[in-house]
N, C-alpha and C positions, 0 to 999 in steps of 0.2 A: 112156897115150893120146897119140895124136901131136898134135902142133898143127893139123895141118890137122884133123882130125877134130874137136877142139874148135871151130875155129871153122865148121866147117858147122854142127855139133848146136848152137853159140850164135847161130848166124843164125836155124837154121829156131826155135827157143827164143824167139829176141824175135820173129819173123815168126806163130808161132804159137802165141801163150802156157801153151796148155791141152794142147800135143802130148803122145803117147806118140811115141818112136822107138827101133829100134834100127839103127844103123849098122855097119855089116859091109864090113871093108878085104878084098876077095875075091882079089885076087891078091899081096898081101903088099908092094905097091910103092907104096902112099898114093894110087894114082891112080886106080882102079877099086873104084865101091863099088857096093853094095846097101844101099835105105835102105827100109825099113819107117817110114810115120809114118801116125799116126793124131790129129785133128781134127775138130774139130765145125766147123771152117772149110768142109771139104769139103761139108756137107749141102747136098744139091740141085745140085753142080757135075756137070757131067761128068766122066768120067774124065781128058779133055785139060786141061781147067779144071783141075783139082786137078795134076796135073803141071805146066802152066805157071804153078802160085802159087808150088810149091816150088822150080823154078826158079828165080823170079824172085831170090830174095837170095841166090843160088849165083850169078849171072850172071857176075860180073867173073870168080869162080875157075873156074868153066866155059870161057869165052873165055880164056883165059890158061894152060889146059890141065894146070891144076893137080890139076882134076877131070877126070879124058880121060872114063871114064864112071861113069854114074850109073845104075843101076836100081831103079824104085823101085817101092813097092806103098802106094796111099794108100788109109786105112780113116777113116770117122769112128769117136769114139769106141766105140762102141756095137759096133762090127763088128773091135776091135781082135785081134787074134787069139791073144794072148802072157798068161801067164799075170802078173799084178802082184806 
C-alpha cells in the first residue's frame, strides 16, 4: 500500500471512526482515486454534505495536488454495498 493511500484511509479513519471504505488507485499513478466509504455520519445529509465531510480532512492533499482526483460514492452504514 502506498503512503499516500494510508494516509487518506487514516484521515477519513480518525474523521470517521465507524467507516467501511474501500480505496481504489484507478489510473495506477497515486493521484486519481475512487473511494467507496460508508458512515453513519452521513444519515440525513445530502449528498453534497456527505461529500464536503470527506473532503474536508483530504483539503491540504487535494489543494496540493497530490489528490488531482477523487471519486467518490458515500453510503451510510446500512446501505454499505460490499460484502464484510
Amino acid at each position: 500500500m502506498s503512503a499516500l493511500k494510508e494516509n487518506v484511509l487514516g484521515r477519513l479513519k480518525e474523521a470517521f471512526p465507524d467507516a467501511k471504505m474501500a480505496l481504489v488507485d484507478t489510473t495506477g499513478t497515486n493521484d486519481h482515486w475512487h473511494l467507496e466509504i460508508a458512515s453513519d455520519h452521513f444519515k440525513g445529509l445530502t449528498r453534497v454534505k456527505q461529500h464536503q465531510a470527506v473532503y474536508k480532512p483530504l483539503r491540504d492533499l487535494i489543494d496540493s495536488n497530490q489528490v488531482h482526483a477523487l471519486k467518490l460514492a458515500t453510503y451510510t452504514l446500512e446501505k454499505w454495498p460490499h460484502e464484510d
